[in-house]
C-alpha positions, 0 to 999 in steps of 0.5 A: 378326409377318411382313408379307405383300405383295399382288401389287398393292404390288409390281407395276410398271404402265408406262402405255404403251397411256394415253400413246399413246392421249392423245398418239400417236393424237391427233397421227395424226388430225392428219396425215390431210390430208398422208397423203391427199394423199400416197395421191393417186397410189395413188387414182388408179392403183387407180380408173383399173385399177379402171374399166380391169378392170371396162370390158374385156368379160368374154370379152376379159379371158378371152383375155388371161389365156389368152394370158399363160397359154399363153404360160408354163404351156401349153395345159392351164393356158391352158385350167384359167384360162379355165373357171376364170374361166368359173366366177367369172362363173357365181357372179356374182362377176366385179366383185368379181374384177375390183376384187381384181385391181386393188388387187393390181395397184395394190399390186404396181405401187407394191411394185415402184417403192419396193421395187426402189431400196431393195434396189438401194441395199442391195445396194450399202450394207452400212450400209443394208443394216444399218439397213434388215433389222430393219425389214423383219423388224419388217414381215414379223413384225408381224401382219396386222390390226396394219396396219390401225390406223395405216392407219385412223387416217392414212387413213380407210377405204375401197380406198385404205387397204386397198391402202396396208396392202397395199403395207407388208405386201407390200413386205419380200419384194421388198427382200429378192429384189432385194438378195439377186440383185444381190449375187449377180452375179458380180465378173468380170461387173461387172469385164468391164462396167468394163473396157468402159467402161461407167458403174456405171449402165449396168453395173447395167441391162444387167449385174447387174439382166438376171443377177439378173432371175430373182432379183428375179422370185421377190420380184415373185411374192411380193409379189403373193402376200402383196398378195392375202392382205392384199387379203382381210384389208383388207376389214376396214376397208372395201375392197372386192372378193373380201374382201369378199365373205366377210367380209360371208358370215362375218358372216351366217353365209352358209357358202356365200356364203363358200366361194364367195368364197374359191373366187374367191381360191384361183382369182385366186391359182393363175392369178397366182402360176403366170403370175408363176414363169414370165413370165420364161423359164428361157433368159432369161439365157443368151440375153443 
């Protein structure tokens, strides 16, 4: 006589979604005061642009765009920008827009004073340097919706969540570039700065961060790329702006509605992503 076991006797059940749902997301709502309180200067910067980009006149916020684009791609992107814009004012979209462009604002502004002194400090500790890359991987290989339950949870709903996700999903690429161009400036630049007397600060203001410019320009362009693709996906849990515009025309199945809010993106995306690649010029470095 043999006895059969079912799947059921032998299976190993590790309760880990119960434990966190009875002691982890209890003690999140807990802490929801202290994390508003400490996402007050990300509320203030975002409303103050917010109420910056939708007071400047439509035709104004068109020259400055056209400025920074002449002034990096030439008179044919300057141009493309303007009837670009021209296009989403058409479609009624210019508000939306505008509130897009600030929480991208917001987040990159925020990406770059976090992100820029933590790939300093590890371009000058392996140690941190050690410590801090499985968490930047952890970060760039969690996906996307995953950011919002925390966020949720710690900080309610609204833009200033959705611009908080968009700064932590944002922020790898940054670390990364500016780290990566630090420890590339030569030794005989830093050994020149020395020899000159110069402190390890000044060597790192006027030597290494001007030689490694370009470097740490890449990681601000794709920091502004990754905070508009999380901008969109943020409107999930409230935030307003372009995501929100197709997500409400998803949920309607209003097709055209979204493909013209995904259009307003593709646009915002191009003009910002082309002005970033060349706001520093190519003959930036030789000329210091």
């Amino acid at each position: 006589m043999s006895l059969k076991l079912s799947p059921s006797d032998y299976e190993v059940y590790v309760p880990i979604a119960e434990w966190i749902e009875k002691h982890i997301k209890e003690w999140l709502f807990m802490q929801r005061p202290l994390f508003k309180k400490l996402s007050a200067p990300i509320d203030s910067v975002l409303n103050g642009l917010d109420t910056l980009f939708n007071f400047i006149p439509f035709p104004i916020v068109i020259l400055i765009f056209m400025a920074f684009a002449f002034k990096t791609n030439g008179l044919k992107f300057a141009l493309l920008s303007a009837l670009s814009l021209i296009f989403i004012d058409l479609v009624d979209l210019w508000q939306e827009t505008m509130t897009t462009l600030a929480m991208i604002f917001t987040a990159v502004i925020f990406c770059m004073i976090i992100g820029i002194p933590l790939g300093i400090v590890a371009s000058r500790s392996n140690l941190f340097e050690t410590i801090l890359r499985p968490i930047l991987d952890i970060m760039q290989t969690i996906p996307s919706f995953v950011y919002l339950i925390p966020v949720v949870m710690l900080f309610g709903v609204g833009l200033t969540p959705g611009v908080v996700a968009t700064i932590v999903f944002a922020l790898p690429p940054i670390v990364r570039l500016t780290n990566l161009g630090i420890r590339q400036v030569g030794k005989g630049f830093k050994e020149a700065g020395a020899s000159l007397g110069l402190s390890r600060f000044l060597i790192l203001t006027k030597i290494e961060i001007p030689l490694a410019m370009k470097t740490i320009m890449a990681g601000v362009n794709q920091t502004l790329m990754l905070a508009l693709s999380m901008v969109v996906i943020a409107a999930l849990i409230g935030a307003g702006g372009l995501g929100l515009t197709v997500y409400v025309a998803l949920g309607r199945l209003d097709i055209g509605g979204a493909v013209v809010g995904g259009t307003g993106i593709v646009i915002l995306a191009i003009i910002l992503d082309r002005i970033t690649q060349k706001i520093i010029p190519q003959d930036n470095i030789k000329s210091r």
